[in-house]
N, C-alpha and C positions, 0 to 999 in steps of 0.2 A: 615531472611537472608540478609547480607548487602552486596548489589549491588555498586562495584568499577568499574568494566570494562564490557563494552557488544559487545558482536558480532554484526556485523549487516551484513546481505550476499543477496548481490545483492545491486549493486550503481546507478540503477536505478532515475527516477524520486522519488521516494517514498521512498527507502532506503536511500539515499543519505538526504532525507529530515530528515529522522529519526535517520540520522549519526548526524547532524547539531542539533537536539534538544537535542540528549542524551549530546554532547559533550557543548549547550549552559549549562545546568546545572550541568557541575562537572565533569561529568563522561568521563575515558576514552574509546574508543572506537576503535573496530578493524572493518572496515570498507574490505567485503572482496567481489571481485567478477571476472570471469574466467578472463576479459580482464584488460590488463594494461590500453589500452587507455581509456576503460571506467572508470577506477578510476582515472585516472589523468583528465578527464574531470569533475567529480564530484566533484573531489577536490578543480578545476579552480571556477565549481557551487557553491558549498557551500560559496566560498570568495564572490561571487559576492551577493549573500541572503543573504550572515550576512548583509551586506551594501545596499541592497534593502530592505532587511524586516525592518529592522531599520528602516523606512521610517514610515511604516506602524503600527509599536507597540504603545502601548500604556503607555510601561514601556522599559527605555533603558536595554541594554545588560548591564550582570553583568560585562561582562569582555568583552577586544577588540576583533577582529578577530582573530587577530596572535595568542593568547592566545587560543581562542576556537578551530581553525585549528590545535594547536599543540597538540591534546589532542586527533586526530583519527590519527590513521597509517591506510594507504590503502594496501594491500597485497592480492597475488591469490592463498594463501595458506591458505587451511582450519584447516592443524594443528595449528595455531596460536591460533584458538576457546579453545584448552588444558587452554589458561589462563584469558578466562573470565567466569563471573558467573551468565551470563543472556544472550540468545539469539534473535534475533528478523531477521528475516525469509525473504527475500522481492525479490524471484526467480518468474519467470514468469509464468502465471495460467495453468500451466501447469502441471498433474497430475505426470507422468513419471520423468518428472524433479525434481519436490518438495519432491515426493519419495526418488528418487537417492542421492538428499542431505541429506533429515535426515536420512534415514541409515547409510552417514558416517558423520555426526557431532554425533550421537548417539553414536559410539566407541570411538569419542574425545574428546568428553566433559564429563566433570566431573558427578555422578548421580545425583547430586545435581540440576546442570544447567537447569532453567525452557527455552521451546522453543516456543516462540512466534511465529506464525502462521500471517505474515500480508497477508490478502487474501479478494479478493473479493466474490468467492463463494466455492472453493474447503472444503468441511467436514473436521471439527477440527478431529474426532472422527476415520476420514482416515488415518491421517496425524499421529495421536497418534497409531495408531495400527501395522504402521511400527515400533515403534523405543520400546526401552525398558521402556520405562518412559512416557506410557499416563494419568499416572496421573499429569504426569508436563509438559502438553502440552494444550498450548488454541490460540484463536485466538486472534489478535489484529490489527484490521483493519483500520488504520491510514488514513487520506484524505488528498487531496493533496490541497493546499502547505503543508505540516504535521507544521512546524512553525511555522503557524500561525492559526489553525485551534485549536480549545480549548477542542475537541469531540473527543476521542476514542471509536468505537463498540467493548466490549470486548464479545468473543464470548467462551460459557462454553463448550466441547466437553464431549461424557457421561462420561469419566473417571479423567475428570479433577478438581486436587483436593482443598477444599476450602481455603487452605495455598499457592497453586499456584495464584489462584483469589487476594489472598491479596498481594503478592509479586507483581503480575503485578498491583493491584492498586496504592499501594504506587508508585510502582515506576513511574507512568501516576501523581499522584499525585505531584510529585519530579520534575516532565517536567513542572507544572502549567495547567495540563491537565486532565477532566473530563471520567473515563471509566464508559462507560453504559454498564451493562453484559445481554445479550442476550443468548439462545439457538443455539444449533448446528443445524442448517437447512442448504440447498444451499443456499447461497445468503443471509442467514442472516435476517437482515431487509433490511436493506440499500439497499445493492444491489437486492437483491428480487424486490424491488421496481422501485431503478432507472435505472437499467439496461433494466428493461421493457417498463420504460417509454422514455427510450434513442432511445432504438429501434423501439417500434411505432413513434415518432416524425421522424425517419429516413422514415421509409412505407409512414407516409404524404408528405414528401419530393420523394420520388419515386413513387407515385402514384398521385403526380403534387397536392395535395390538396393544398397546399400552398409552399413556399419559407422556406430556411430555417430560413430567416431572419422573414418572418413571425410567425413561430414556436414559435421561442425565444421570439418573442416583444408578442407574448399572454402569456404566462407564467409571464413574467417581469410584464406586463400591466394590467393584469388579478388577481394573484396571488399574485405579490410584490417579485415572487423570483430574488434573485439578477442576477443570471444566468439562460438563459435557457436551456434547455436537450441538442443543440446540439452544443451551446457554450461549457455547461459541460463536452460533449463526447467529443468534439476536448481539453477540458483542460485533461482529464484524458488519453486520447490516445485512437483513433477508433481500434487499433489491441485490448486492453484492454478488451474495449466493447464488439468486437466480442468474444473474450475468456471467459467473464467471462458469456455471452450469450447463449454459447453455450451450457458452463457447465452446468448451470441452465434448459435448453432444454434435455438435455440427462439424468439428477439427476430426475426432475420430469414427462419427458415425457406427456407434454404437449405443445402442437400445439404455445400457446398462444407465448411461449418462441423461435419462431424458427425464426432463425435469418435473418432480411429485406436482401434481394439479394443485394439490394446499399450497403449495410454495406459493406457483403463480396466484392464486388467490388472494396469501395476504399481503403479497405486492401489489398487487392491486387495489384491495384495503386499503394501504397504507400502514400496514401494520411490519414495521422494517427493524422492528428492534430498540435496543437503546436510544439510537437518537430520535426515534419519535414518540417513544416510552411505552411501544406498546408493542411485542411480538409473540413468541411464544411465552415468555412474562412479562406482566404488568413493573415499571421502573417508576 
């Protein structure tokens, strides 16, 4: 199947990344989500990453900015999806909500159209069960900056078929990017993991065991990881956290998953991290 145009819905942090990689390699891209001001803020994003990550590659851009901005249309209309041939999914972990979209991109996209699932921990195998086409439905769980991150978790759901598998690998492949295919579980690997270990590091910070600044410098100091869990959490976003936390607590119904009271807290604050400059560090 050859992939010219892809959807991409929700201009989030994460989507908006995965607007900017599909559009750096060729492709164009319909870039969709309910508000104007959020995609004209994405849009302002992306200009500013092409010329920040540049910084940071190792290989320049094929083509300039203007060229790669000109290659997404942003729009809050999901008929538009009638004219691409690949979907890629980036709505809030939100069970009700990810529902309500693929049931109607499922009447407007072509049968053909495989629908990428980027998701922290909601079931590929849920997600396919809505729409008429779960054998061309999987996850693909992009990390944030998606840019410049070289790792996709591709995630198999039970009905997902091994022609969809290769469609989304080429096309990870086509970005300069590695898919690792994993099984349908909450949480996957990735998050299974880090979502656990975000949320204890928050318990040691609310049960005064240490600082959060302490937290991060043992992981770094300890381990060699470049970031630590609550650096990580304030980059990905603490509502995030909580959501994909909680999902994980309710899917397996165990204690271990149930989310520290400070979390909810400063989700409730508003205190979400980078993008509101304030979480476990002042930005």
């Amino acid at each position: 199947m050859s992939i010219r145009t892809v959807g991409v819905i929700g201009a989030g942090t994460i989507g908006r990344g995965v607007a900017q990689s599909m559009a750096e390699s060729g492709l164009d891209v319909i870039l969709i989500d309910v508000s104007e001001r959020q995609l004209a803020d994405a849009m302002a994003q992306i200009g500013q990453d092409l010329l920040l990550h540049g910084i940071f590659r190792s290989r320049p851009l094929r083509d300039d900015a203007r060229t790669v901005l000109g290659r997404i249309t942003d729009t809050t209309d999901l008929a538009s999806l009638r004219a691409v041939d690949f979907v890629v999914e980036n709505v809030t972990e939100n069970w009700d909500i990810k529902r309500d979209v693929h049931e109607r991109i499922d009447k407007i996209c072509r049968d053909d159209v495989v629908f990428a699932v980027n998701t922290s921990a909601v079931p590929i195998t849920r997600v396919g069960s809505v729409t008429g086409r779960p054998d061309r439905v999987l996850g693909l769980h992009f990390m944030n900056p998606v840019p410049l991150m070289d790792t996709v978790e591709v995630v198999q759901g039970h009905f997902t078929s091994a022609e969809t598998l290769d469609t989304a690998l080429k096309l990870l492949d086509d970005l300069g990017k590695e898919g690792i295919v994993v099984q349908d579980a909450p949480g996957f690997v990735t998050n299974r993991v880090l979502m656990l270990t975000i949320n204890e590091a928050v318990f040691c910070v609310q049960d005064q065991v240490a600082t959060a600044e302490q937290v991060d410098l043992m992981f770094k100091g300890c381990f060699g990881h470049k970031m630590g869990p609550l650096e990580t959490g304030d980059l990905i976003g603490l509502d995030t956290i909580l959501n994909s936390i909680t999902v994980l607590y309710e899917s397996f119904k165990d204690s271990k998953y149930r989310p520290a009271p400070l979390l909810q807290k400063m989700v409730d604050a508003g205190l979400l991290g980078r993008k509101t400059g304030r979480g476990f560090y002042t930005y």
